[in-house]
C-alpha positions in Angstrom: 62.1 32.3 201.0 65.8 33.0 200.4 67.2 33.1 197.0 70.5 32.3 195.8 73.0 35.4 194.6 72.7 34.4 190.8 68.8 34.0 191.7 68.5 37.0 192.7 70.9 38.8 189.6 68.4 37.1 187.4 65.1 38.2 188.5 66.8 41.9 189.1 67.3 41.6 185.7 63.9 40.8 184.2 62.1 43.9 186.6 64.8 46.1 184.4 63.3 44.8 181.3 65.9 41.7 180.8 69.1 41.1 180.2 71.0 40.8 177.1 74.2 39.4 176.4 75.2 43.6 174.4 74.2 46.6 176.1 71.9 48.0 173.1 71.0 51.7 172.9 67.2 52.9 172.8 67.6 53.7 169.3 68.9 50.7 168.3 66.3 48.9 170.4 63.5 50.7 168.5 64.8 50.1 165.4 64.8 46.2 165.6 60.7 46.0 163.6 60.0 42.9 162.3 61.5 42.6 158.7 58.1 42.2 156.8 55.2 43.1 159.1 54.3 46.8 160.0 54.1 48.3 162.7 50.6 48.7 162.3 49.8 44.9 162.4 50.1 43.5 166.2 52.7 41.2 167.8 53.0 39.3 170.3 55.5 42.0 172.2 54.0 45.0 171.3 52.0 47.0 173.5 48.4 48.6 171.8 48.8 51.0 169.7 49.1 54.9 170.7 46.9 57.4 170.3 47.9 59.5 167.1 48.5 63.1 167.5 47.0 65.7 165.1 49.7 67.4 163.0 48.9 70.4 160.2 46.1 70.1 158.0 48.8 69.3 154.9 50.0 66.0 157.0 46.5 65.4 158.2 46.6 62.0 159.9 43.7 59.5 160.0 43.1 58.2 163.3 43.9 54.3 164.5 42.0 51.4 163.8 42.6 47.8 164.2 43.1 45.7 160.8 43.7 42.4 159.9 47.3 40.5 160.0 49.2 40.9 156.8 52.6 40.5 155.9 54.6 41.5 153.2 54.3 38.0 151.3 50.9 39.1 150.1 49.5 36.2 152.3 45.9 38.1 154.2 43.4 36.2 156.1 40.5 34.9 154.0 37.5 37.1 154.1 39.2 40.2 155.4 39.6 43.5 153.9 43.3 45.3 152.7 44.1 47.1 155.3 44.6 50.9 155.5 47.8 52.9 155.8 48.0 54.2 159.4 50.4 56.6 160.9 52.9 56.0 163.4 52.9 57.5 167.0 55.1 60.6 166.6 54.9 63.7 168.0 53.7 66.5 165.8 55.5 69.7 164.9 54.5 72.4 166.9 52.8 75.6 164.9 55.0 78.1 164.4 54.1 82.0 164.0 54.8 82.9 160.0 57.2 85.7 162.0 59.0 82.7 164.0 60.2 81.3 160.8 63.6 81.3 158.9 62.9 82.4 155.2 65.5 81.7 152.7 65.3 83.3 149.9 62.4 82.2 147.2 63.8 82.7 143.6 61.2 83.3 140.7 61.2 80.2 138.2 63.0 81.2 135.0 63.0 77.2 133.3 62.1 76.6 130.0 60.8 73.2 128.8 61.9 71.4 125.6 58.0 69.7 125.7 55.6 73.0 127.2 52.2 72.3 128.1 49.5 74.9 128.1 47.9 74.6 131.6 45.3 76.9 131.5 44.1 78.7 134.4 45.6 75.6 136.4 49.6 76.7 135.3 52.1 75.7 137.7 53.4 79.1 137.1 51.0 80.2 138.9 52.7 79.3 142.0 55.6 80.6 144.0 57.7 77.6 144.7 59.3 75.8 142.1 62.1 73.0 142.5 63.6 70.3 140.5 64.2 66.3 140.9 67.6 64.9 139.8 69.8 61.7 139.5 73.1 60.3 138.1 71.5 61.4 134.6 72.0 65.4 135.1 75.4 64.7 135.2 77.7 67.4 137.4 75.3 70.2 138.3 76.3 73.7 139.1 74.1 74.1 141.9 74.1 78.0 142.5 73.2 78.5 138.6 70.1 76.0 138.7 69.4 78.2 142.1 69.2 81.5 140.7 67.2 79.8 137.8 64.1 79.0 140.5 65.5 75.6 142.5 64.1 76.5 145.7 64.4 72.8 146.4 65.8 69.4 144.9 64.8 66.2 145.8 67.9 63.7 144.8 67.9 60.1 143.8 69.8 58.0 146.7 69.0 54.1 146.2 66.8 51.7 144.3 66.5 48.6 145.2 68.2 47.0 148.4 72.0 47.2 146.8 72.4 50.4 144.2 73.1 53.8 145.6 73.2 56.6 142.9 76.7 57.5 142.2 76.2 61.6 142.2 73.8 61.4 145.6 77.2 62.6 148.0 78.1 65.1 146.0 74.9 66.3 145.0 73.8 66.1 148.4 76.6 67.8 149.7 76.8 70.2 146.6 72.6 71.0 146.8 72.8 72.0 150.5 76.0 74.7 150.0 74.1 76.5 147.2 71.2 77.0 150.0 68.3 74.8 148.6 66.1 73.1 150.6 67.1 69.2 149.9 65.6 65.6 150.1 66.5 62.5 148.9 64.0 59.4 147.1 63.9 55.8 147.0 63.2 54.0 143.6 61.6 51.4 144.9 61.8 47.8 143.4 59.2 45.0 143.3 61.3 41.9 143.6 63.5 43.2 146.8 62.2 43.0 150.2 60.9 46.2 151.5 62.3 46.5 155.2 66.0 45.5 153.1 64.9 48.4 150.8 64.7 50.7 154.2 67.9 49.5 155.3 69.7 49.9 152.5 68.0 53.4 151.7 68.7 54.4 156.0 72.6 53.1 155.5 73.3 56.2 152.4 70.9 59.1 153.5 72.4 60.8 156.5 70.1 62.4 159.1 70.8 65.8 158.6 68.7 68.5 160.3 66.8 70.9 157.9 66.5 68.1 155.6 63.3 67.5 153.8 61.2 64.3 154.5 62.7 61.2 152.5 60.3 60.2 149.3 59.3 57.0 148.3 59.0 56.6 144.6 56.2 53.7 143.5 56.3 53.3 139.7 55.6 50.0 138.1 59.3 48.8 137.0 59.3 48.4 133.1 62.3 49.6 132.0 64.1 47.5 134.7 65.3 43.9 135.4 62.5 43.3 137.5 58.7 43.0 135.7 57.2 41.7 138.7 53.7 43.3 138.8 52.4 42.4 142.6 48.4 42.4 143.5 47.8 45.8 145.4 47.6 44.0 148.8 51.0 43.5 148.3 52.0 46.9 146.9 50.2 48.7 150.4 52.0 46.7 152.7 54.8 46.8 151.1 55.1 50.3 150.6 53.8 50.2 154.8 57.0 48.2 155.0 59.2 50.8 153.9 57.2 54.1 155.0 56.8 52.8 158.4 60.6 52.1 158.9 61.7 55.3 157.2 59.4 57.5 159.8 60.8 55.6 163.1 64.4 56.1 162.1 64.1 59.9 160.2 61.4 60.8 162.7 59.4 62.7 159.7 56.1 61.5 157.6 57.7 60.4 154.2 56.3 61.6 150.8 55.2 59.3 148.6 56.1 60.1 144.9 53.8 57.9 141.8 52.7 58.2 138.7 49.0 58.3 137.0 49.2 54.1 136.1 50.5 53.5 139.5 48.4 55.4 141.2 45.0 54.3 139.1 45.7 50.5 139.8 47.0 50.6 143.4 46.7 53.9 145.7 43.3 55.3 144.9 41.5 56.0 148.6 45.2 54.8 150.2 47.3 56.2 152.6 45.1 59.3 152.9 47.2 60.1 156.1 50.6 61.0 154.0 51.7 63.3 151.6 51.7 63.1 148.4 53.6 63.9 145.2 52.0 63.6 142.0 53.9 63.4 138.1 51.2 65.0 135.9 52.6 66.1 133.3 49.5 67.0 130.5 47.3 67.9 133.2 46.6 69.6 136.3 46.5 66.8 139.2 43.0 67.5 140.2 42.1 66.2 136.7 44.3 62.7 137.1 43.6 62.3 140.5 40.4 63.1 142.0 40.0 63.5 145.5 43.4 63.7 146.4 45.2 66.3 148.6 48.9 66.9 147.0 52.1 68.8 148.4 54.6 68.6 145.3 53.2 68.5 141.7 55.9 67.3 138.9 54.6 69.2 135.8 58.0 68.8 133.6 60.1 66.0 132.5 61.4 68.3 130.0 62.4 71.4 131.3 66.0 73.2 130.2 67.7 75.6 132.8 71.1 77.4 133.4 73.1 74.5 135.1 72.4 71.7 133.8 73.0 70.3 130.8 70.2 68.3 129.3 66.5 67.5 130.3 65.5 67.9 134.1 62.3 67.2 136.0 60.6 70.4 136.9 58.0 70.8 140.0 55.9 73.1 142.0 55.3 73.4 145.9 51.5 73.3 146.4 50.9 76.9 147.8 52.2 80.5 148.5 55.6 81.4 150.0 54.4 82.0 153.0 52.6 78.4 153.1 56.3 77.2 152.1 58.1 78.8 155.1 55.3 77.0 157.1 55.5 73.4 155.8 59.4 73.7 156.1 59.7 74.6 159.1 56.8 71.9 160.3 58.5 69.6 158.5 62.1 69.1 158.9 63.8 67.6 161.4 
């Protein structure tokens, strides 16, 4: 059978995958996901699901398993149950010897806090690593003081929302990584904006720098805000899948996801055991507010003082030695 020249353009085209009418890169080809269903719930082009590497015992991920169709509307199928968090296909880091790995300097904590807590046995003082969390509310930061105080590493407000981008994150972005601290940036997320416009928005301000920590997702329920909106929790996990999922395809690192005691009591207990957490716990030591669950930054302060800064700053704790720090670093930035 003879075919005619356009015939034949045509069906060279589809055994290349198809045409288009815009030559599109592989990365922006893979990161076209739906808008409100995760990767994790099947379409009608995907391909099944890949088999999930093993990365360090800190990230442990769960293996796959097929559950239900759910989008981010809230809407699941009658009778079925909310489905679990599951990783994406990634490749893991590989495991570096402790004598392969670059160690900046650890400086000893020297905060104070306005508020102390007596920890016990359980102190966060007990512990090498300490770092702070900060915002547009510090104000200007001299970066090299709050260093030498015991920042090993800030994480830094970026966006909330799907429109509202922190006014200090460039410079204290910029600023944080000069001083030499270990840097990341969080998400405040909010309940009445679409998640994947949330990821968007958060992917157009945070730049993909190498040695940069893994992004944060911050889940709090909203009350000082505009937005009240309290969803069910089958709403809050694939919402929060939404996000996470899109964050790890573009950053190519396992987020953090950052909550609070309430949060946490009415929506993540036994969820997303396959990501790191950080926990605010600020009275007690988290294996007291929540049970069961592994932890990789602890927020013990929202009241500590230091050289720096002027005013209040949130104070936190790497969970483990320096040694386990160097480690997870280096495992974990891109």
């Amino acid at each position: 059978m003879r075919f005619s020249g356009v015939t034949t353009i045509l069906l060279a085209c589809l055994s290349l995958g198809g045409c288009t009418s815009r030559g599109l890169t592989v990365d922006e080809l893979l990161a076209q996901p739906s808008r409100e269903t995760t990767g994790s719930v099947s379409r009608v082009a995907d391909a099944s699901p890949a088999q999930q590497d093993q990365p360090a015992e800190m990230l442990a991920m769960a293996p796959p398993a097929p559950i239900p169709h759910a989008l981010e509307s809230g809407v699941i199928e009658a009778g079925m149950p909310v489905p679990s968090a599951k990783p994406i296909a990634f490749m893991a880091p590989p495991k570096v010897q402790a004598s392969a790995i670059p160690r900046s300097k650890v400086f000893r904590h020297s905060f104070r806090d306005a508020k102390p807590i007596n920890f016990g046995h359980a102190s966060p003082h007990s512990l090498a690593v300490h770092g702070v969390d900060v915002s547009r509310w510090q104000g200007e930061i001299d970066w090299v003081k709050l260093r030498s105080q015991g920042a090993n590493f800030a994480y830094i407000k970026a966006t909330d929302g799907g429109d509202h981008l922190d006014p200090m994150f460039k410079k204290n972005w910029r600023a944080a990584a000069e001083a030499g601290l270990k840097r990341g940036a969080y998400h405040f997320f909010y309940w009445c904006r679409v998640a994947s416009e949330q990821a968007d928005w958060f992917i157009r301000n945070v730049p993909k720098d190498p040695g940069a920590l893994p992004p944060v997702l911050d889940v709090e329920w909203n009350g000082e805000s505009s937005c009240k909106k309290r969803p069910s929790r089958e709403v809050v996990l694939e919402k929060m899948r939404v996000f996470l999922e899109r964050l790890e395809r573009h950053y190519g690192q396992r987020p953090i996801i950052y909550t609070a005691p309430d949060f946490y009591r009415d929506n993540l207990q036994g969820a997303f055991r396959d990501y790191p957490f950080w926990l605010r716990s600020v009275a007690a030591h988290p294996a007291k507010v929540y049970p069961d669950r592994k932890w990789v930054f602890w927020q013990y302060s929202g009241s500590g003082l230091s050289h720096g800064v002027d005013g209040k700053i949130d104070l936190n704790v790497f969970h483990g030695s320096e040694d386990d720090w160097h480690r997870w670093v280096a495992a974990s930035t891109s």
